[in-house]
Each structure stands twice: as structure tokens, then as C-alpha cells.
C-alpha positions in Angstrom: 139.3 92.2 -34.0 140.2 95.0 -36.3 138.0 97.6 -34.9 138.8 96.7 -31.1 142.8 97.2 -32.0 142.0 100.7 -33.8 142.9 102.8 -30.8 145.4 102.4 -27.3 142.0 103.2 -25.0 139.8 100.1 -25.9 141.1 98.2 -24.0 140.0 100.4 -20.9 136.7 100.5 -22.6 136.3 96.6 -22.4 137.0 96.6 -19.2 134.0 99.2 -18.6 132.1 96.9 -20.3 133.0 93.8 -18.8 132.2 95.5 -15.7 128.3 95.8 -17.2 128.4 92.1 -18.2 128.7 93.2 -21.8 130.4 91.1 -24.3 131.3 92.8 -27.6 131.6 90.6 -31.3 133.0 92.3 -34.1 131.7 90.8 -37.6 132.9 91.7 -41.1 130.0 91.2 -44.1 129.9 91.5 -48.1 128.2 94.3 -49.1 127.8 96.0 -52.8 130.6 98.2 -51.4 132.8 95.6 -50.5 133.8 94.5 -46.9 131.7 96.5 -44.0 132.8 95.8 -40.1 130.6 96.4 -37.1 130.6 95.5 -33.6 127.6 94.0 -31.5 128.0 95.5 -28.0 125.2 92.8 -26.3 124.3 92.3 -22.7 124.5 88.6 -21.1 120.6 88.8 -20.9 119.8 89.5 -24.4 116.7 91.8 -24.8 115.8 92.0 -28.8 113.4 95.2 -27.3 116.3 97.2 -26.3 118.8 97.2 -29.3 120.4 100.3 -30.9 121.9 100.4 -34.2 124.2 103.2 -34.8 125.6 105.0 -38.0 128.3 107.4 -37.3 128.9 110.6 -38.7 131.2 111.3 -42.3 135.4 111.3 -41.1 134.5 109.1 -38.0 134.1 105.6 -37.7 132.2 102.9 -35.6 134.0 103.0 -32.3 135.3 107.0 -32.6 134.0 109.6 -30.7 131.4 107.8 -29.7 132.5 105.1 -26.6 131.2 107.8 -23.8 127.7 107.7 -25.5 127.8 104.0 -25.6 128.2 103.5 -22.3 125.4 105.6 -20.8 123.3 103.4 -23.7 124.4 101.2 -22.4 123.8 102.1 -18.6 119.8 102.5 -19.6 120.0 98.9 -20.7 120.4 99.0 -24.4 122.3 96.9 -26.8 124.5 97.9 -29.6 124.9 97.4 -32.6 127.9 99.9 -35.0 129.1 99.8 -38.1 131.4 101.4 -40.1 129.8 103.3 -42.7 131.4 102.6 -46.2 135.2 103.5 -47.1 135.4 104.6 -43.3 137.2 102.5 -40.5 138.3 99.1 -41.1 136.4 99.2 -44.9 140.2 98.3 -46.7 138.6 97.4 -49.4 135.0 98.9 -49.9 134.8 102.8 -51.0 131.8 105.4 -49.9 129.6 106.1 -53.1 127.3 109.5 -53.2 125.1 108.2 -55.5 124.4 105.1 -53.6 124.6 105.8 -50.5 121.3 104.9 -49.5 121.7 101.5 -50.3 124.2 101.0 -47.3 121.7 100.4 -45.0 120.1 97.7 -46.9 123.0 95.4 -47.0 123.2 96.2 -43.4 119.8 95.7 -42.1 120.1 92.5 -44.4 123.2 91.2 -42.5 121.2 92.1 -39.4 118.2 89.9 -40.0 120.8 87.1 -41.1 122.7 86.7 -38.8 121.4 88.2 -35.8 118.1 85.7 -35.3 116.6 86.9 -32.5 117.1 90.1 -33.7 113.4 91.6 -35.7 113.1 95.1 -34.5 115.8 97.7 -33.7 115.6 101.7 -32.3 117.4 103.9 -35.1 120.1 106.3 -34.0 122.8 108.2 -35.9 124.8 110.7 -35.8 125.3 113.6 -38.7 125.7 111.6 -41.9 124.6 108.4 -40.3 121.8 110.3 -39.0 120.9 111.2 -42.8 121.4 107.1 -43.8 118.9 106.6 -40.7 116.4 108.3 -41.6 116.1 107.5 -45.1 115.5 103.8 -43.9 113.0 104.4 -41.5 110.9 106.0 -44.3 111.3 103.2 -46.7 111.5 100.1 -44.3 109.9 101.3 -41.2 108.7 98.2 -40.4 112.1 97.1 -39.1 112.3 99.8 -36.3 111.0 100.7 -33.0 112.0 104.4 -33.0 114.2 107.1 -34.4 116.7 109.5 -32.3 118.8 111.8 -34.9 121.6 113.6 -33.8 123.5 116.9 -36.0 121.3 115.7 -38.9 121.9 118.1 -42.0 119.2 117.3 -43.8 121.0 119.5 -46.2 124.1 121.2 -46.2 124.7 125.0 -45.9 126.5 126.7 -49.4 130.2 126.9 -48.2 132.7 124.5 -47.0 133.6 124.8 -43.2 136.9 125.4 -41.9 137.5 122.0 -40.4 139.9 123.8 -37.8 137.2 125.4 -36.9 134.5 122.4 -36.8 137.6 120.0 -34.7 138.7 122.2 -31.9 135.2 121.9 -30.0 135.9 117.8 -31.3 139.1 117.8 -30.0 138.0 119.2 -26.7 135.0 117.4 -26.0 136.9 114.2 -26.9 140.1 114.8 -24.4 137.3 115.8 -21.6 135.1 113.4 -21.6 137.3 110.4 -22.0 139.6 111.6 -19.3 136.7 111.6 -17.2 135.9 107.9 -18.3 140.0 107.2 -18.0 139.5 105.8 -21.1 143.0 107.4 -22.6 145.8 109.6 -21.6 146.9 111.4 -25.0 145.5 112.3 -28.2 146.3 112.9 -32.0 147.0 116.6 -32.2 143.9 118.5 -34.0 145.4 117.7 -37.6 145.9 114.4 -37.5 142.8 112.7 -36.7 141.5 112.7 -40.3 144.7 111.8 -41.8 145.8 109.5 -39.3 143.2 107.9 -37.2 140.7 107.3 -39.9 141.0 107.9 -43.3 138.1 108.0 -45.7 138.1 106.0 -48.9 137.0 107.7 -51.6 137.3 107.1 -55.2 139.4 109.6 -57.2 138.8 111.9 -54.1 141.3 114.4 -52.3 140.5 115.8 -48.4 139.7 119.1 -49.7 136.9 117.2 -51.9 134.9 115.5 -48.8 132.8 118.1 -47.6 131.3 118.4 -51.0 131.1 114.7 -51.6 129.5 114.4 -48.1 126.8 117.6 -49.6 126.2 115.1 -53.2 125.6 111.6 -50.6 122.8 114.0 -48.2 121.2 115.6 -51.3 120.7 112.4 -53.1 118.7 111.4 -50.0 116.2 114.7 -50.7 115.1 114.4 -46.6 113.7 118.0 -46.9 111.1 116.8 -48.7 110.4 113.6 -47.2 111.3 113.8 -43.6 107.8 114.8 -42.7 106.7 112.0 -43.7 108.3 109.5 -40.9 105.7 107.3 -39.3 107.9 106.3 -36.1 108.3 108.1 -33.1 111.7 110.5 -33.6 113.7 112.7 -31.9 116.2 115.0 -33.6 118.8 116.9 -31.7 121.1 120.0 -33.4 123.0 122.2 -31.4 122.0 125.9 -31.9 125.5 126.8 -32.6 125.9 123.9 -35.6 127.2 125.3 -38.8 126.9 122.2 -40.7 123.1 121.2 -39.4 121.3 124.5 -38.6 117.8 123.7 -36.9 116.2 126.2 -39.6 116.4 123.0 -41.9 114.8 120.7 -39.6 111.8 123.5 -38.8 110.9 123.9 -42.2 110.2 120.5 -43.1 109.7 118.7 -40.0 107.8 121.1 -38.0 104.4 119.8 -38.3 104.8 116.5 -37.4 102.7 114.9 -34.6 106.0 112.2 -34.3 109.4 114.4 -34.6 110.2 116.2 -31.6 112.6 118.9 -32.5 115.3 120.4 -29.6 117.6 122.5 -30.5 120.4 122.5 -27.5 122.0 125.8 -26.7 125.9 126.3 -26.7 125.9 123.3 -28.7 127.8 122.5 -31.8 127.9 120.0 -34.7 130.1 117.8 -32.4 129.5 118.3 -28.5 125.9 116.9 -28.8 128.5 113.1 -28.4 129.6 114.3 -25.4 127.0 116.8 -24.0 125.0 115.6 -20.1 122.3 118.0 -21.8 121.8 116.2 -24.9 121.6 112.8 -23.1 119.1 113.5 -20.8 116.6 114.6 -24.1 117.8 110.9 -25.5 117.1 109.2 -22.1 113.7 110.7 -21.8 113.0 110.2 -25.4 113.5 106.7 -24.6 111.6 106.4 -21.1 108.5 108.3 -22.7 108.5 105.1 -25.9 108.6 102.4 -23.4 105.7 103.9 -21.4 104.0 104.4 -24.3 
């Protein structure tokens, strides 16, 4: 159980979702990038309606930041599914590509359909990066999903690299607040060592300063501003008006149209707080409510 022994807290977190007669399975597939792990967070009474497969955003991994947001999912009845994207996490051996990127999901949805039997339809959701490799699935295979929900999404990236200081402190704080309130951990990595530390990325021939321009070649090969218009599911994408990295404008000028796409942009929100934010989740838990009255 690789991913479960990533981090001192998850063992607090089982128990949460012990208490919610959850059992969690971690599996480990073959993909073109080499060895991808997920986990399979599934209720005792299995509903194939009510599953969500999560992609996380570039520098994080399946299980971190997001356990808070999993366990409201949870809450409204949902089952998950979370993988490691590729050379993130527990991916020793398998490397993240730019120029194939879009070809995770494939393996994945593959491995899905495999192994997972009962398993034919699934509700979309990722987060920044992941949120990119969503999308681009649900417009070439939308016949696997129920629905999309999108959250940070740069369906390009602004000229201009970041400061990551700048783009962790709001992390950093949402991170230590909300898990305190879950008492899901006591002390964290200080600001500078979460990427080196906690999860390092795997990329070929690739220093740190390199990833945010790696990150802009894997999201422009995907070319969503042209095609995101085009989504025939029911979506929901969410960017904090504050996000430097996924500015709403983006969003607006493609996606604006669109009878399916409902576009909130959350104030005093940034690039990372939409994880964390009571704001943000209602939108997701009404997004939801309004698809299964529908």
C-alpha cells in the first residue's frame, strides 16, 4: 500500500472512512509510461451511478491535497476512484511525457473497464492539470462518462512563470486549516519542501525550474481553447477569480456559448483554495444534485 504509507495523516483518514463504511484498494497497472498507482475509495453498497474518477493537478499526487474533498464526495455518496498522474507519486519507474500526455487517460480508462466490471460509466473531475487530461477525454470518448466538474483548469497557460512562493503560501495555508479541522495531521513540510520532498515529479532530462514550462508544452498539446466548446456532457468548471495560472478570461472565450458548461468564477479564490474552499463545494454539490434530477 504505497500510496496509503505516503504521508503520517492517512491513517486518521482511514479511520474517517471506515467510519463511512468505505473500504479503499490501491492497484498498480502497466501503462505506456510505465507503472501508474490509484486508489479505489468504494462504499460497502457499491453504486456504479455514483463513481468519481479524479486526476490531480501537476506537483501533487493522488492522495495530496485532496483527502478533505474526498470526504465530502464522499459524504454525498460518491465513490472514488485516484490515480497518480504519470512520473507523480508512487510512478518509480514511469516518467510524465508532454507530447503524450493525452494518452494517460486511455491506459487508465482501459484499466478501469478491466478490472473494475461493474464499473461502465463514471463522472469526470480533475483538478488543474488533471482537469486539462479530463477534458480532453470527455471529448474524444464521451461515451464512458456521466458528467464533467473541472476545477483551476488552464486551458492554457499565461506568458511567465509564477513565483511558486507565491502560488504555495495560499497551499500551505489552506492545507494546515483544513486538515486540522478534519484532525487529519498535526505538522507539516515547511513551504519549500513539499515539491522536493513530499512528491517529486519525474521528468526526463528535466530540472524544477523547467516544470512550469513542461506543464505549458503537456496543456498546449491538448489545444482545449479550441475544442472545449465542443463538450457534449454536462460540465462545470470552477477558477478562482484571483488564479494566476487559470484566469476565467480563457474559459469565457471559448466556452462561453455553450448550452452544457456552466462557468463560476469564485471570488477571493486562488489556483489552490478552490481544494479546500465551503464555497466552491457547494457549486460541486449542486452541480451534482441538478444531474441526478435531471
Amino acid at each position: 500500500m504505497k500510496i496509503l504509507l505516503r504521508y503520517s495523516w492517512v491513517g486518521k483518514f482511514l479511520k474517517l472512512l471506515e467510519e463511512r463504511s468505505v473500504t479503499c484498494v490501491e492497484s498498480t497497472y502497466n501503462s505506456r509510461f510505465g507503472p501508474i498507482s490509484y486508489l479505489h475509495f468504494r462504499k460497502n453498497v457499491f453504486d456504479t451511478q455514483k463513481t468519481i474518477v479524479f486526476l490531480h493537478g501537476f506537483g501533487n499526487d493522488s492522495l495530496f491535497p485532496h483527502a478533505q474533498l474526498f470526504t465530502r464526495l464522499i459524504d454525498l455518496g460518491f465513490n472514488i476512484v485516484t490515480s497518480d498522474l504519470p512520473g507523480h507519486g508512487q510512478g518509480e519507474h514511469s516518467t510524465f511525457e508532454p507530447d503524450s500526455f493525452a494518452d494517460f487517460y486511455n491506459d487508465l480508462a482501459q484499466e478501469l473497464t478491466t478490472k473494475l466490471h461493474d464499473l461502465e460509466k463514471w463522472h469526470a473531475m480533475g483538478y488543474s492539470i488533471g482537469a486539462c487530461a479530463s477534458a480532453d477525454f470527455a471529448l474524444k470518448n464521451p461515451s464512458y462518462l456521466d458528467s464533467c466538474c473541472f476545477l483551476s483548469m488552464p486551458v492554457k497557460l499565461p506568458t511567465g512563470i509564477p513565483i511558486y512562493a507565491e502560488l504555495l503560501s495560499p497551499l500551505h495555508k489552506g492545507f494546515r486549516e483544513s486538515y486540522n479541522m478534519y484532525g487529519l495531521i498535526g505538522s507539516i513540510p515547511a513551504i519549500g519542501s513539499f515539491r522536493r520532498n513530499e512528491f517529486p515529479i519525474r521528468i526526463k532530462n528535466a530540472k524544477f525550474s523547467d516544470h512550469f514550462s513542461i506543464a505549458k508544452s503537456a496543456i498546449e498539446s491538448l489545444q482545449l481553447t479550441d475544442r472545449i466548446k465542443d463538450l457534449t456532457l454536462r460540465s462545470i468548471c470552477i477558477t478562482g477569480s484571483l488564479d494566476k495560472i487559470a484566469p476565467m478570461e480563457f474559459l469565457r472565450q471559448t466556452a462561453a456559448n455553450s448550452k452544457l458548461i456552466q462557468l463560476h468564477e469564485m471570488p477571493r479564490e486562488n489556483h489552490y483554495t478552490p481544494l479546500f474552499s465551503d464555497q466552491v463545494f457547494l457549486k460541486i454539490t449542486d452541480f451534482y444534485k441538478s444531474n441526478q434530477q435531471s
